[in-house]
C-alpha positions in Angstrom: 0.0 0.0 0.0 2.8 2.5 1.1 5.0 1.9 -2.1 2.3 1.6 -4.8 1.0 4.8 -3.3 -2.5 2.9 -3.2 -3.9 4.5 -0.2 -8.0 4.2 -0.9 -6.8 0.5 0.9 -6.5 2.2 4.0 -9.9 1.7 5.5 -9.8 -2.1 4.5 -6.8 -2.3 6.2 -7.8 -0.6 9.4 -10.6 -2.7 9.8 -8.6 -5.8 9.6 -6.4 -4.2 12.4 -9.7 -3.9 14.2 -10.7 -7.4 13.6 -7.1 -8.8 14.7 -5.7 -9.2 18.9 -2.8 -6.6 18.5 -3.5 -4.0 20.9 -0.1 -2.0 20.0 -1.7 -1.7 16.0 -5.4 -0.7 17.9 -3.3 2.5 19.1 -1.6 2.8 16.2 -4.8 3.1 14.1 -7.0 5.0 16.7 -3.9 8.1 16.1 -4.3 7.6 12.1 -8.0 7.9 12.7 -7.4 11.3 13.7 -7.2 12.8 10.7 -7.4 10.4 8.4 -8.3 12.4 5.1 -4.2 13.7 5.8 -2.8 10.3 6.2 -4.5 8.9 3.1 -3.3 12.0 1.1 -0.6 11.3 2.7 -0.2 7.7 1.4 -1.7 8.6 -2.2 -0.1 11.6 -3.2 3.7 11.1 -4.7 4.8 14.2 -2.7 6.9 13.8 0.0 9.2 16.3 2.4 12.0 13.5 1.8 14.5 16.8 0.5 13.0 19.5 3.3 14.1 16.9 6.2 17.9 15.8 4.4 18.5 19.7 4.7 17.0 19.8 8.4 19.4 16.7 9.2 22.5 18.0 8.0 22.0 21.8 9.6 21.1 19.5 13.0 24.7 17.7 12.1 26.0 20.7 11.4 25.0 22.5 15.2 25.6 19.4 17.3 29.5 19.7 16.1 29.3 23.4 16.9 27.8 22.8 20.1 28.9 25.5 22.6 31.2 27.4 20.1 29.8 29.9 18.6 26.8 31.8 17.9 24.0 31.6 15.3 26.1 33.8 12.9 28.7 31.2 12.5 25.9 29.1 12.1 24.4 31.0 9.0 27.5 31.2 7.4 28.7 27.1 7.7 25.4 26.1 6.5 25.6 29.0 3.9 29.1 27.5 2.5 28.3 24.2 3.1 
């Protein structure tokens, strides 16, 4: 379902969770049922934030080395010439 982007299965496959003794998956499904017109755009759409959060991991990386060095300018200007 999550790699042939097929996500109009998602109801199916919650209420086989339902059906089945795994109380862990019964949590799991009771958070997707929050807002479940997001997750199943979520799963059909072939958008993703795969790039956004690569960037977000290496300016993380990129503080954590810093940690207690310098301020945000030095910051800026690592990620800037990175």
């Amino acid at each position: 379902m999550l790699t042939q982007l097929q996500g109009d299965q998602l109801p199916q496959w919650i209420k086989a969770v339902r059906t089945d003794d795994l109380p862990n998956l019964h949590t799991f499904v009771n958070g997707l049922e929050r807002d479940l017109a997001a997750v199943t755009a979520g799963v059909t759409l072939p958008w993703n934030s795969g790039v956004v959060e690569g960037h977000v991991n290496r300016i993380k990386m990129i503080k954590r080395q810093m940690y207690g060095r310098a301020g945000f300018g030095l910051l800026r200007k690592r990620v800037l010439l990175a």
